[in-house]
Structure formats: C-alpha cells, structure tokens
N, C-alpha and C positions, 0 to 999 in steps of 0.2 A: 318094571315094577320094583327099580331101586331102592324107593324113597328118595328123600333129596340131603342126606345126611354123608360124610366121608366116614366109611367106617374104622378105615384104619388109625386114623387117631380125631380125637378131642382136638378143642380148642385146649390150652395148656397154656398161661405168663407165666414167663418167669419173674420168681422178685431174688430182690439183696440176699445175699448169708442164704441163699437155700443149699448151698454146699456144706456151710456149716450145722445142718442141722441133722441130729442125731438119730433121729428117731425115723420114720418111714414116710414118705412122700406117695399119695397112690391118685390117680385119676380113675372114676368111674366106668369109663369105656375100657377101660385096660385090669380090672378086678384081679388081683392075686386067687387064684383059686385056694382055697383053704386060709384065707386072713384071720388071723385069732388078734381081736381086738379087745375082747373083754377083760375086763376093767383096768383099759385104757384111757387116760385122756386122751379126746378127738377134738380136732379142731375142721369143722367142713367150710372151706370156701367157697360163697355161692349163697344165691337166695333163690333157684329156679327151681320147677319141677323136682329135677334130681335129690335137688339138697331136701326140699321140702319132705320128699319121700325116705332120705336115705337118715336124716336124722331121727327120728322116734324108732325109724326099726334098728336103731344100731345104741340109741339110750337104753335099749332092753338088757342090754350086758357090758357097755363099754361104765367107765366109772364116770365119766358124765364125759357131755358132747357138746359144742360151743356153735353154734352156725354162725359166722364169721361175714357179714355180707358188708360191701359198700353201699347199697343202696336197699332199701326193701322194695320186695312185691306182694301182691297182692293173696291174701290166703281164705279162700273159705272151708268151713269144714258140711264135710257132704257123707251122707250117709251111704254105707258100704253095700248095704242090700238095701234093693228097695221094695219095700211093703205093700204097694199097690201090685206089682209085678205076682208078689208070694200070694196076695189073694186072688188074684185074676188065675193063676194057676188052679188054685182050686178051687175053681168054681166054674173054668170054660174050659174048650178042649185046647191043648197046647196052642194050635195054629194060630187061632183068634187071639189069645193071651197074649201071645208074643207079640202079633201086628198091632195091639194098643197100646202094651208099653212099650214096643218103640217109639209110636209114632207122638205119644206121652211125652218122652223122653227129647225127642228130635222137636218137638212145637216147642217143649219148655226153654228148651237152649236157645231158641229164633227168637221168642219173646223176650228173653234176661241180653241177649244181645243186643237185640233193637232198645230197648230200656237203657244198657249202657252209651250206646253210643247215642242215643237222642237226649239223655238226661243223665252226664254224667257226673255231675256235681250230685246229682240224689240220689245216685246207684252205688257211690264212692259212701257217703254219710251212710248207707245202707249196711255195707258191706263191712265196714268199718266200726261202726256199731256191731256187727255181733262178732264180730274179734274182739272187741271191749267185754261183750258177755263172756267169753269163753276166756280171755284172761285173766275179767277183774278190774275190779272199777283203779285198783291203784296201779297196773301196769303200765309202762309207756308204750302205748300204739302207736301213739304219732311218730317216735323217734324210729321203730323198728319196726311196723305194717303198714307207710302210711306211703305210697309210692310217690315219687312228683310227677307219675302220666296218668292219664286217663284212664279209667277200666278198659281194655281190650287195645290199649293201644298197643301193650304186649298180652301173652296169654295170661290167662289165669291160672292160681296153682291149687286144688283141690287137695285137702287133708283127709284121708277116708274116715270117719267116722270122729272127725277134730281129734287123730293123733299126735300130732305136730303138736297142739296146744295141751293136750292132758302131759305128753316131757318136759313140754316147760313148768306148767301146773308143778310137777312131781318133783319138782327141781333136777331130774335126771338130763334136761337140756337147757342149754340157754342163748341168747340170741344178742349178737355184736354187733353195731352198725358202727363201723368205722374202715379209718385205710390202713393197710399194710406198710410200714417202714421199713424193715427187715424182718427175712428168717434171724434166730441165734440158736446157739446149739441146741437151748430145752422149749422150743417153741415160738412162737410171733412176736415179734414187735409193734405195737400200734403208733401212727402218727400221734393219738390223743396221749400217749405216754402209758398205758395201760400195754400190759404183756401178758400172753395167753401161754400158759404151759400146754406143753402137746408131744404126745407120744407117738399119733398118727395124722396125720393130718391127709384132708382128701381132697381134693381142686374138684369140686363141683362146679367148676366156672366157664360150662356149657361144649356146646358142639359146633360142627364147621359143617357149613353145607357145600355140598357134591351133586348135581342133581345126575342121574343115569351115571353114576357108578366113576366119572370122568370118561366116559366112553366119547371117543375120536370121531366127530361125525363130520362127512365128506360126500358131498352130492355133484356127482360129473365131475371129479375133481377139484371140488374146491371146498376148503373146510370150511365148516359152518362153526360161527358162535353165536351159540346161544341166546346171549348177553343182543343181540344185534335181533331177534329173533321176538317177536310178539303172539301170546297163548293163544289158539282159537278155542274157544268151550274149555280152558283150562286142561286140556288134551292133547293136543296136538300143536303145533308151531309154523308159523306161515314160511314160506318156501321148502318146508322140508318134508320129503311125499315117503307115505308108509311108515308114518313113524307117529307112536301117542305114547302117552308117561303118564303114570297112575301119580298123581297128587291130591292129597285132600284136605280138609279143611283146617283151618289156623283158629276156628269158632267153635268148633263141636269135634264129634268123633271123627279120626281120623280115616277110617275103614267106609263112610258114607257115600263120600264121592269118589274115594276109588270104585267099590261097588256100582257106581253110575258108571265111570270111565269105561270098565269091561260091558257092562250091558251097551256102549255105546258104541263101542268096538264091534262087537259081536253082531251088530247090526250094522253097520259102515261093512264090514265083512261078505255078509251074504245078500247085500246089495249091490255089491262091485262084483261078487261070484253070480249072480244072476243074470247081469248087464254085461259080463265077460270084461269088466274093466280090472286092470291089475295095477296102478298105481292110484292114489287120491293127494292132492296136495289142497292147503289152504294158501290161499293168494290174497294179499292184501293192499287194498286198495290208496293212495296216497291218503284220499281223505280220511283215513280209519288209522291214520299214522298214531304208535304209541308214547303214552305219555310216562309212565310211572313202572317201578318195577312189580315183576308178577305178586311178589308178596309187601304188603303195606305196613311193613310191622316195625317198630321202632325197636325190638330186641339185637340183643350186640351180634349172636350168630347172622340176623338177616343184614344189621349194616355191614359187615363187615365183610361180606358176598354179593352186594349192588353189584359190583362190576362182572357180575355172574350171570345175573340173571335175566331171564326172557323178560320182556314187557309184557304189560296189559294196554290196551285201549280203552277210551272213553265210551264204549258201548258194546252190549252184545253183537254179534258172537266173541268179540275181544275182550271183554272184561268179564273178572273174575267178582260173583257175586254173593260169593260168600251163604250162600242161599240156599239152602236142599231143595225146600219146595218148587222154588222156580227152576231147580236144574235137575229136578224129574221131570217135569213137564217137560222140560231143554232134548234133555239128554234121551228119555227114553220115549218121545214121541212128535217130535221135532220134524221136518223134511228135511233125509240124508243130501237131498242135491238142491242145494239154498243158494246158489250164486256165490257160495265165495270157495267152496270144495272144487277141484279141479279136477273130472274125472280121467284117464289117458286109461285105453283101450290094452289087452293083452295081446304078443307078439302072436300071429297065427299060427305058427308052428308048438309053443307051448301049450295053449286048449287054455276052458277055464278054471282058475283057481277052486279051491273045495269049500264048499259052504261050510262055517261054524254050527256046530250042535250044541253049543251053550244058550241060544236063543234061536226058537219054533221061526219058521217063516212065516 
C-alpha cells in the first residue's frame, strides 16, 4: 500500500544562474515548515495539479504569484461541496445518502471519460469554453489552457470552486506560457526576452514514480523486475506468488480501486486458508504476452518511469480497464481459481494459514 510515487524526493531540473539567485528556491514535496511568503513575489513552475492548487491558496497573501508553465493543461472549475449530496442528507438516512452520491459521482466520472476519449475534439471545445467563461471573453486561453493532447491523455486538473480563475480574475495571479533561459539574481529569465521578478519561487515541475517503496524483490533467488513483469487485475504481477500492490485509478478517485484491491485480497485470502493453499501465483501464458506499460499516460512523471514499469496485456485478466464498474463485478465477484492463479498447497507441518476478518466467508 506504497502508492506508486518516490517519497523522498520530487522530480527537481535544474536550469542556468539557479546559483545566482537570491531569493529562495523550494520544491513542494520538500515544504519549509513555517514559509512566510506574504507579500512576496512568487514565481511557481509547473502547470499540474500541484501548481493549479498551490497558486490561488498562496495569491491570498503573497503580493502576486506568476504560474510559470511551458506548456498548459487542462483546468476545470468544480464545485467544492456538492449540493445533491447536502440534500440527499437531509432527507434520507445517512447509509442510503451516501451510496447514491457515490455511485452519482463514480457513473458521472465513466460518462465525462468515455465522452473524452470517444469525442475529444467536442469534449476539448467543451471544456475550453467555460474556461473562456470564467476568464472572459478578452483572455488568451488558447495561449495558456489550450493543451496540444487530448483530454485525459494526461490527467485533468480540477480548480475547487474555479479558484485558480477568480486569482487570475483579481489580478493577484497570473499565468506564463513560455521557457526558462536562466535563473538571475532577482528572478527568471524567459527565452521570449521577458523576466519574471521573484522573491520565491517553487518547482511545481511534478513527481517520480517508485512503485512499492523500491522494495528488492527476490523469488528462489532471483531478483524480479518489475519492468519484465505483466499486472494480473491490476493487483498482482505474473510470476511473482503472494504478493498484490494497491493502485488506483489515473480517471477518477484514487481510493476506488484500491478499496477493490483489499476486498480482493481478502477474498484470495480466506479461500487459500480454506483450501490450506499458502502461496498463489499468476502465470502467464505466451499467448497473453504484454504489449504496453501498466499506466497509458503521456505525463512527463509516467515517461520518464517506462523503464519501470509492469505491463499490461491486450485482455483481461491483463489489462488494465480503467473501469469501476466492470472491476466490481471483476474483483469482488469473479471465480478466485480462473486458470491463470496458481494455487501450491501449505508445508504439513505449518497447518493452515488464518482466515481474513475483513470479509464474511
């Protein structure tokens, strides 16, 4: 249950004259505990998640804040609480309330995905348009929200309640699409000749994936990689026995399919402890040979980890479907011994292993 991120450090370039620069240098994963920014110029490099988030909470006090990006992505603004949720609360008993805005919630994300990826020249004109609302008919969107991929070719970056756009609105933020030439002592250098003053400036410019913490794995003596290594149910990895990693979705909420991967476990578990079986392996057949890496994503963190990462196959149980619905039915009601799970029996003198109490037999 790592996640698949390096914690100990960010992704971090370096550029020119960052030596020469005067002012404080900070990466996001690394946060000075007590930063007094206000009324600083900030300069954040980065257009992802992070930045999208870090810039309007930090216009609140710094003396303005520049988002600094080579490229833009893509920004909707979404609303912080949702209203359907606050009345379904008052009006049903908690339980119920809660299993329809999920399941609300989880249909709406499959539908706005399937939509992107089957139409996304209309999903893009979509999306784009009400970025145009929310800056104004004389803003340039094309130059700085206008991505050159497709929706979900990388992730999408949610503004809670469009605050990313009411800083720029306020003029307390504003947004740079260009490249970096040098640091100098009072701030950036742009190739367009344009120079950004900067008192702090924050490398928003993402994360490094790690999957299982870099943990050393070694079966009868021989180290296994990964990278060599094809997903079974997006859980587990074919030759390698007693072993599943919580990943979840690159579409929707992160917490969904993990939530599957345990219930899936937990069942794999007290059906090996029933049967007295104590290892399970997934075995992969030639013809089910992997094509593509486990994550499909055209973001710089996932290029720049291909060489990392497990395959996917061109069909279930190998491919990863991006799917809830189809990977509740998968996962939590599926047959545990499908022909491709390998079950091997416990030593006799050990007895058998203890059934999970996270899920009823």
């Amino acid at each position: 249950c790592t996640g698949y991120y390096d914690y100990d450090q960010g992704y971090a370039p370096t550029w020119p004259g960052m030596d020469l620069f005067g002012g404080q240098v900070v990466h996001p994963q690394h946060w000075p505990e007590g930063l007094d920014y206000a009324g600083q110029r900030v300069v954040v490099i980065g257009s992802g998640a992070t930045a999208v988030t870090l810039v309007p909470a930090m216009a609140e006090t710094a003396a303005h804040v520049t988002m600094l990006q080579r490229s833009p992505s893509y920004v909707a603004a979404q609303p912080s609480e949702d209203a359907l949720a606050d009345r379904l609360r008052r009006r049903l008993p908690g339980r119920l309330a809660h299993g329809i805005t999920r399941w609300k919630n989880v249909l709406r994300s499959m539908l706005f995905y399937q939509i992107a990826r089957r139409r996304p020249a209309q999903f893009k004109a979509v999306m784009l348009k009400g970025t145009q609302r929310q800056l104004g008919q004389d803003y340039d969107v094309g130059t700085h929200f206008t991505p050159s991929y497709d929706p979900w070719d990388q992730r999408l970056c949610m503004a809670p309640d469009g605050d990313l756009f009411a800083a720029i609105r306020s003029g307390h933020a504003s947004v740079v699409t260009d490249h970096i030439e040098t640091f100098t002592e009072t701030g950036v250098q742009l190739r367009s000749g344009a120079h950004l003053e900067a008192d702090l400036v924050v490398t928003a410019t993402g994360l490094t994936l790690r999957l299982m913490s870099g943990l050393d794995l070694v079966v009868d003596g021989r180290p296994v990689d990964l990278a060599q290594t094809t997903a079974y149910k997006g859980a587990m990895y074919s030759d390698v026995p007693n072993l599943a990693s919580a990943l979840g979705y690159t579409n929707a909420s992160w917490t969904l399919k993990c939530d599957l991967t345990a219930e899936y476990v937990c069942r794999l578990l007290n059906h090996m402890a029933r049967r007295g079986y104590a290892q399970v392996t997934p075995r992969q057949r030639d013809s089910e040979a992997a094509g593509e890496p486990i994550l499909d994503f055209s973001s710089g963190y996932v290029q720049r980890a291909l060489d990392r990462l497990p395959q996917q196959g061109a069909a279930r149980p190998w491919r990863l479907r991006q799917n809830y619905a189809l990977d509740l039915l998968d996962l939590r009601y599926s047959a545990l011994d499908d022909g491709v799970l390998e079950f091997e029996p416990a030593p006799k003198h050990l007895g058998p292993p203890p059934l999970s109490r996270r899920t009823p037999i």
